[in-house]
N, C-alpha and C positions, 0 to 999 in steps of 0.2 A: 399614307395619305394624311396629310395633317388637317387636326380640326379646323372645321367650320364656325367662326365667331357668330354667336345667337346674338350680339347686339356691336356695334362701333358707335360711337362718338362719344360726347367730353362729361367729364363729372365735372359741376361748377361750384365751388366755395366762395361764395362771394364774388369778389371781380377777379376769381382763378380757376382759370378752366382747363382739364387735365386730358388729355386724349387718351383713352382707352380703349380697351377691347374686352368682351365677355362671353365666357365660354363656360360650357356645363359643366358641373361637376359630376354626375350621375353618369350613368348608361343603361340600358334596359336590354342589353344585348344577350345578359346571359339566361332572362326571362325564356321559358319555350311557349310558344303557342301553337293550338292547333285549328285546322280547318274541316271541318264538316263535309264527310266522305261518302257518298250512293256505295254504299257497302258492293252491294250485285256486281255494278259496272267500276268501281274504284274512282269511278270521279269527280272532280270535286262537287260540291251543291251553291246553285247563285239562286240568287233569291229575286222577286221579281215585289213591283209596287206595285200591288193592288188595294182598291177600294171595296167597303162590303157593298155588294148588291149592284157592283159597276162592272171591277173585274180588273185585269190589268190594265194599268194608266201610264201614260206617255211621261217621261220626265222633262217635257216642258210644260206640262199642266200643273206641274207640283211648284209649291210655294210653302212659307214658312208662316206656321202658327203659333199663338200663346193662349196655353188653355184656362180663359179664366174659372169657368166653370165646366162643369162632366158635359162634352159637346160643343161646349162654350167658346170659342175662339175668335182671339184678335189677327187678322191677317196679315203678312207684314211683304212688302216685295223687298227684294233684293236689293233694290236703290236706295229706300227708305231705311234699311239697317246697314249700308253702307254711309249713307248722310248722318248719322251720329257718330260713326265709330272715332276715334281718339286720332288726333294727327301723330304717325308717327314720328318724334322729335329725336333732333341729335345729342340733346343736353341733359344729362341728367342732375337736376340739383339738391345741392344736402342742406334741408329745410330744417332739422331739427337732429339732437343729439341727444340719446339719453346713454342711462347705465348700461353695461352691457349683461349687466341680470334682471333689468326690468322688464323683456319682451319674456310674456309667456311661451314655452315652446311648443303649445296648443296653434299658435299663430305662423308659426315656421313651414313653410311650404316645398321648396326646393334652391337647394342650392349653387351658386356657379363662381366662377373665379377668376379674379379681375386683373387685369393685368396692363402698362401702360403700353401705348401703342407703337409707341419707336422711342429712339432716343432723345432726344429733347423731351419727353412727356416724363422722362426719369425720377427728374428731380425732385419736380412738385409732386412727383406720385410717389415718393419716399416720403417728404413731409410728411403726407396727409397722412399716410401709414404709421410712422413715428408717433406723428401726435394724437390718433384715435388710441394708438399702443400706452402712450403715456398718460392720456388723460382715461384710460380704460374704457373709450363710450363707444356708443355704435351709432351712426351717422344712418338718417333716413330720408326719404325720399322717393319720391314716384316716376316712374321708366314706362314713358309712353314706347309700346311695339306693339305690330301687328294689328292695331285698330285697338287693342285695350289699354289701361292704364293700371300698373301693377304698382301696389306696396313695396319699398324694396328695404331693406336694412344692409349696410355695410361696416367689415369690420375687419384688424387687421389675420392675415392667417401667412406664418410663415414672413418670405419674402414677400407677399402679393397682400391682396385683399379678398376676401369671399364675402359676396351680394346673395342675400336669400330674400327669394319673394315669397312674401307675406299674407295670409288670411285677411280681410277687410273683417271688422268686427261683426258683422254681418252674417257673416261666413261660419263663426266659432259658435258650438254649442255651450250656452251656460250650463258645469258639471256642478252642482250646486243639487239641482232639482233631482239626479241621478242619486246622490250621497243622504239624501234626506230620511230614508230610514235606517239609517246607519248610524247606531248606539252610541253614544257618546258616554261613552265606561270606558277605565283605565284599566290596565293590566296589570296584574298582579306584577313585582318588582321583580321574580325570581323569575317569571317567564321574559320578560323584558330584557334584563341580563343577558342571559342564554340567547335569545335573537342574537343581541347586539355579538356575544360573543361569536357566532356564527356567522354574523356577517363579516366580522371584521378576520375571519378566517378566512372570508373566500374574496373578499376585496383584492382588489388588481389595479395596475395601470389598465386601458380600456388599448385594448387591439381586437381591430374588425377582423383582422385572417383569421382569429384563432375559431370564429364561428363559422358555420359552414352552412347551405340551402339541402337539407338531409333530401328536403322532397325534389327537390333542381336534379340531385343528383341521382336521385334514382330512378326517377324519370330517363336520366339522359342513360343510363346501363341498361333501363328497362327497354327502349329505344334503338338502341345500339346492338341488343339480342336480336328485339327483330329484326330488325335490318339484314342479319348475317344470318338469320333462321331462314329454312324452306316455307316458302310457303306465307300466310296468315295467321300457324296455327297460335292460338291463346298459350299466356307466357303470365304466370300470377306469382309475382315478386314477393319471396318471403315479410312479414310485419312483425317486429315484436311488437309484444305488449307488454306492459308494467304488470310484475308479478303482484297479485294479490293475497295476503296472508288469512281471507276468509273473514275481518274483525268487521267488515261493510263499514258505513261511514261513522262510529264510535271511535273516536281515537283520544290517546290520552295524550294530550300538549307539552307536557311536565318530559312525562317519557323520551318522548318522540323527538324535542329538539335536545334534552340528552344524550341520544344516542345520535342526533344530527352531530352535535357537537366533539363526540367522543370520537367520531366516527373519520373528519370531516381533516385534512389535509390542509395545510396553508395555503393559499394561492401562489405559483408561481411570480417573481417579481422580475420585472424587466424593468433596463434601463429606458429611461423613458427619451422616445425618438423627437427631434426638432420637428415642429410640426412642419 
């Protein structure tokens, strides 16, 4: 079944408008989730809308609040947050261009991947690609859907383009306030070394296979036992743990990235894949 485009219509550059289509780049498929089981009877549990001291309520008595204060609520009907919501537009236009290392990746939301819509939409949609690629910038701009209006940044990837919507600065917490008791002292030049030489040991080309979801997967064998077990009975999935040498938290740093060091294998290197 082929995917479903999360958005169609045109990117505009000026008085140039490019037809496209946009589709996820993510999936959330290999995520497990679970449902909340009446153990006794094995089926599942729903949950009902009650009020304290009312009891259960009709779901056409319910409506949507905003809590100013503990209790406190602004009441909103469904027409009234419908009358604001953003029109959804067919154009998306690129109002501004910066570097493509100026956006903090604190701002990066999720990503999708842009593609022109037929053939005539080719040409111009190779330009734009060429010349974000040559001039290195990322082109930005906002993508009315769904009633919202999204931050978007675009930039080239590959043959295509990839659009990642964006954090509103509103959104991002200042790490500044987090970092504030955090010494400002330099390190000693032989322990600095030694990092460096140990990173620059285990540095790579970056490949997403090579890491794997440990807990995904044990989950889905822990899963897959019962499934083929008799029965309910309990099934407790061996865990290591990180051997402890008894030293508790004394450690000597000098040491310790010495023997990272001594210890520590070069990274395999791969040729690196066209994105």
């Amino acid at each position: 079944m082929a995917a479903r485009a999360y958005w169609q219509g045109q990117i505009r550059l000026a008085l140039v408008s490019i037809p496209v289509e946009i589709y996820s780049a993510s999936q959330s498929g290999a995520k497990i989730s679970f449902r909340q089981i009446h153990e006794p009877s094995g089926k599942r549990i729903s949950y009902e809308k009650v009020v304290d001291g009312v009891g259960p309520v009709d779901r056409d008595d319910i409506i949507r609040g905003y809590e100013l204060s503990k209790n406190n609520y602004v009441l909103l009907e469904d027409e009234e947050i419908e009358a604001v919501k953003i029109e959804s537009k067919k154009t998306l236009e690129l109002v501004q261009f910066v570097d493509q290392s100026e956006i903090d990746p604190l701002y990066f939301e999720k990503p999708y991947y842009v593609v022109p819509q037929d053939e005539l939409a080719e040409e111009a949609f190779i330009v734009l690609r060429d010349a974000l690629r040559k001039a290195k910038k990322t082109a930005l701009g906002q993508l009315s859907v769904r009633g919202q209006e999204k931050l978007v940044a675009i930039k080239p990837c590959g043959k295509g383009l990839l659009l990642e919507t964006l954090r509103y600065a509103d959104e991002v917490r200042e790490g500044q306030k987090y970092f504030d008791d955090i010494p400002e002292t330099k390190p000693e030049k032989e322990l600095l070394d030694l990092a460096s030489t140990l990173i620059e040991k285990k540095s790579a080309p970056f490949d997403a296979s090579e890491f794997k979801d440990r807990y995904a997967e044990a989950l889905k064998k822990l899963i897959d036992k019962k499934a083929k077990a008799k029965g309910n009975k309990k099934i407790l999935e061996d865990v290591e743990e990180p051997s402890g040498d008894g030293s508790g938290n004394v450690i000597d740093l000098m040491a310790a990235l010495k023997k990272s060091v001594d210890g520590e294998k070069p990274a395999r290197t791969k040729k690196k894949k066209s994105a």
